[in-house]
N, C-alpha and C positions, 0 to 999 in steps of 0.2 A: 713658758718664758716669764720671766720676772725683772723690771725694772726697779730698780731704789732711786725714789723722787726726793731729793731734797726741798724742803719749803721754809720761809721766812714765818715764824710767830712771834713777834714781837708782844713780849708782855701777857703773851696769852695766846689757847687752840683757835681764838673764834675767827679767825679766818679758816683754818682749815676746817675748822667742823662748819662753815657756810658752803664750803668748796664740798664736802662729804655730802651735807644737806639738799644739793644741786640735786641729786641725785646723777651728775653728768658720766662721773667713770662705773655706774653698773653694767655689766652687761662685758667688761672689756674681757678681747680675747688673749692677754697676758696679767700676770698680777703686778699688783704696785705694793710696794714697801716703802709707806710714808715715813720718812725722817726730817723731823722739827728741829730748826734754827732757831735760837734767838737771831743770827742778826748774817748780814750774807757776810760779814766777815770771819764768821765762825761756818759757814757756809761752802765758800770755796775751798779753804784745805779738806776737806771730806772729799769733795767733787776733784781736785788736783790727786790726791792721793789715792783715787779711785776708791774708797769709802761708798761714794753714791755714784751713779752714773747721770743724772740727770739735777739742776739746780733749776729749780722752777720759778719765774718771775722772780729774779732777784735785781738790786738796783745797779743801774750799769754803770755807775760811777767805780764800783766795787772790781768789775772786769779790767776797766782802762786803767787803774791804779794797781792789778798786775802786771797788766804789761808791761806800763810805763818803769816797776819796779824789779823786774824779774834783771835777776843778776848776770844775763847772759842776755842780747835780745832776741825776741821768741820769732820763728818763721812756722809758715804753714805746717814743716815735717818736726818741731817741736814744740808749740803749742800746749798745754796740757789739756784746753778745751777749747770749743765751735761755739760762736753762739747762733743758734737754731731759730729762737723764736725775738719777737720783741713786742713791748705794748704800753700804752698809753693810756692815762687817767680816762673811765666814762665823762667824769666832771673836772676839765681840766681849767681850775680857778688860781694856780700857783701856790707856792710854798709861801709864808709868812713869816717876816720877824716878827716877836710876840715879844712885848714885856709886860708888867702885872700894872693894872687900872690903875694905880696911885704912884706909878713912877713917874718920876722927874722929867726919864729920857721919853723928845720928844722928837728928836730925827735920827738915822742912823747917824752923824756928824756926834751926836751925843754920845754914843756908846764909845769914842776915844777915852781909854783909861778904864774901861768897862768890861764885865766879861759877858761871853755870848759862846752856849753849848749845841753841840749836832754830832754826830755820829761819825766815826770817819771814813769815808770812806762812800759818801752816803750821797744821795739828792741834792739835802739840806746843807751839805758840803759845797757842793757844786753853787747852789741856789746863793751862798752868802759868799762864794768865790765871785760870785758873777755883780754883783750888786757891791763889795768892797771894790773891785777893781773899776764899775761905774762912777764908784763914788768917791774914787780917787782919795782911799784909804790905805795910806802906806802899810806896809808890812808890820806887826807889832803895836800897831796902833791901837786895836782893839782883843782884850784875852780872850782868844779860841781854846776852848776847853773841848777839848776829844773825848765823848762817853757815849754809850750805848744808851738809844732810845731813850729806855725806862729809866737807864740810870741820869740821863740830861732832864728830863722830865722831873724827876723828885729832886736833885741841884734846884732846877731853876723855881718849883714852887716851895722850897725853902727857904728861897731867898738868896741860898748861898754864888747862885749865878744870877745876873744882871737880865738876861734876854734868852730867847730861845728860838730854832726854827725849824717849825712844822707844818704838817697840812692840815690834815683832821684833826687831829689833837689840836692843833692851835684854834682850829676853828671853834671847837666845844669849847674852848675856855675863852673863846668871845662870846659866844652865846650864853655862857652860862655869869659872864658879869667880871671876871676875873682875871681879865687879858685884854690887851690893845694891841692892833697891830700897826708898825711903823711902818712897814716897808713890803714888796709884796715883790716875787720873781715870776714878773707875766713866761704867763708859758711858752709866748714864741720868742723868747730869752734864755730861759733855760726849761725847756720840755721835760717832761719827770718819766724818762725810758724806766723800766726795766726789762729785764732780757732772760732768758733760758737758754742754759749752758747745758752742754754736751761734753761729758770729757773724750778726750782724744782716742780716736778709733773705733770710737764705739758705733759709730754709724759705719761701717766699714760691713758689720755681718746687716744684712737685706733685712731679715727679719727683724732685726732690732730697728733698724732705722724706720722701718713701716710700724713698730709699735709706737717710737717715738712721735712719729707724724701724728698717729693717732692721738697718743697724751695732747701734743699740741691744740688739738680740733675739740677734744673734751674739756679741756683746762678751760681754752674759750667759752663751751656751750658753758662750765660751772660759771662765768665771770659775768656772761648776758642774765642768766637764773640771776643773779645777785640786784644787776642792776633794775631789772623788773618787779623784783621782789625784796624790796629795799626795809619794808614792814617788817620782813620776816627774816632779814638779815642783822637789823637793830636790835630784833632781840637777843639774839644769839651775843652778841656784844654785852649786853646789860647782864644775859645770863650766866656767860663763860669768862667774858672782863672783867663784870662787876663793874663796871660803866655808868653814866646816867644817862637818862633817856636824850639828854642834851649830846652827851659824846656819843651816844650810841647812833643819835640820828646821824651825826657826823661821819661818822665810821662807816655806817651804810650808803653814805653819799661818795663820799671820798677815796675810799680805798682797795675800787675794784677797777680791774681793767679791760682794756679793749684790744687784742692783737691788732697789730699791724704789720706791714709788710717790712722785709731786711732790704728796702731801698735806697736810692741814692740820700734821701729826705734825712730817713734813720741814721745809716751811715755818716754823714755833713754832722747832723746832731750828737752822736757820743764820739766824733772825732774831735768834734769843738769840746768835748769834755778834756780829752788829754790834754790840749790846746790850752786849755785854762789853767790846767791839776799843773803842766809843765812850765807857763809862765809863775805861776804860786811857788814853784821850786818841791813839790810836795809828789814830786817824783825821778826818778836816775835818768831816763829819758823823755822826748817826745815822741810815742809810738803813732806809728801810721798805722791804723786799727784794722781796718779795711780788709787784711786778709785774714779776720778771726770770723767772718761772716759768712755761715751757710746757709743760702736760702733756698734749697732745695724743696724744703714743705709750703715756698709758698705760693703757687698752682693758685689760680683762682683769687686770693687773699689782696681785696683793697684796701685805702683806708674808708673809715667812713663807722657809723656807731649807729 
């Protein structure tokens, strides 16, 4: 048996080659056929179109703004995917607005007339939805520039973009002298889920869903490996990124996770995402998420790190 695992590499292997280096999937009694994403939004038509069968820890902003968007609204028997697993930052310190050390802006109230980059579809979407609409920021007020990761990333240290918001990336580029942050989205405001999808049916044959379950348990064991071994996961950054030891520490702090259970907690949490995506108007409905949740794998499964 063979499952095709999609995964998230933003800008680079070195997560997946950290996840490899766990040493957590040897030994499994199916194969895996890893397929690299830049970003989950090149991610899920793979997983929709059945391409991959499996979207590994991708950001759940990404899930609710199909549904929210799908041209038909989606019920349990069409669906094109379950989400299975879900999980949470080891070090859950919030998302950042970031702008560079010698700028002017000194409150998010500043960035009116200003522009500010994040990915669409993303966290960092979520995180500056949730903080404009605190901060009683009309619509239009501030330019939201929709790009991928890397590509928001070299905009904003161009100059050509105003602000920027990240996690670990922001955070190296406060450590490393280069970056201030104005504004921060505590986590129990906006929590940074991501989630592992299932396309549709595929848990239907026994044996797949039992190999599934298993990915789940090992995906985890590589994500604990990482957090204990944080030394040997920064390098891997410096070596495969091309990183500095500043972003690299960051990286291995930052952007591994912890399973948690598909509970009521979980569910409250990425439903408040649609909740948000569908006051923003940056979706065709407001979906009630609720029955895209399988949590049949999670037996046993607290929260807790």
């Amino acid at each position: 048996m063979s499952l095709k695992v999609g995964v998230i590499s933003p800008g680079s292997s070195a997560r997946q080659v950290n996840r490899m280096k766990s040493g957590a999937f040897d030994g499994a009694e199916y194969s895996v056929e890893w397929v690299e994403f830049a970003t989950t939004n090149d991610a899920l038509p793979a997983l929709i179109s059945g391409a991959i069968d499996v979207a590994l820890l991708v950001q759940s902003p990404n899930a609710v703004l199909a549904a929210g968007n799908a041209t038909e609204p989606w019920t349990t028997e069409t669906a094109p995917f379950v989400i299975v697993g879900a999980a949470l930052p080891y070090v859950e310190d919030g998302q950042l607005v970031i702008v560079k050390t010698d700028s002017p802006i000194q409150s998010l109230d500043d960035l009116r007339g200003r522009s500010i980059t994040f990915p669409r579809g993303s966290l960092q979407q979520y995180c500056w939805a949730k903080l404009r609409l605190s901060n009683n920021l009309p619509d239009g007020a501030v330019n939201e520039v929709l790009m991928a990761a890397g590509e928001a990333r070299a905009a904003y240290l161009s100059g050509a973009i105003e602000a920027n918001v990240a996690n670990s990336w922001a955070r190296s580029q406060i450590v490393a002298g280069k970056s201030r942050s104005i504004a921060t989205c505590e986590p129990s405001v906006a929590p940074e889920y991501t989630v592992t999808l299932a396309r549709a049916r595929l848990l239907d044959d026994q044996a797949t869903a039992a190999a599934v379950s298993d990915l789940l348990e090992r995906s985890q064991t590589a994500e604990a490996w990482w957090n204990d071994n944080r030394d040997e996961a920064a390098k891997t950054y410096i070596e495969v990124a091309s990183q500095s030891v500043a972003e690299a520490a960051a990286s291995a702090k930052y952007d591994n996770r912890v399973r948690v259970p598909l509970d009521a907690e979980t569910i409250a949490a990425i439903q408040d995402e649609a909740d948000v995506f569908a006051e923003l108007g940056v979706m065709r409905t407001r979906p009630d998420i609720a029955f895209l949740f399988d949590n049949r794998f999670d037996d046993g499964l607290t929260r807790g790190r």
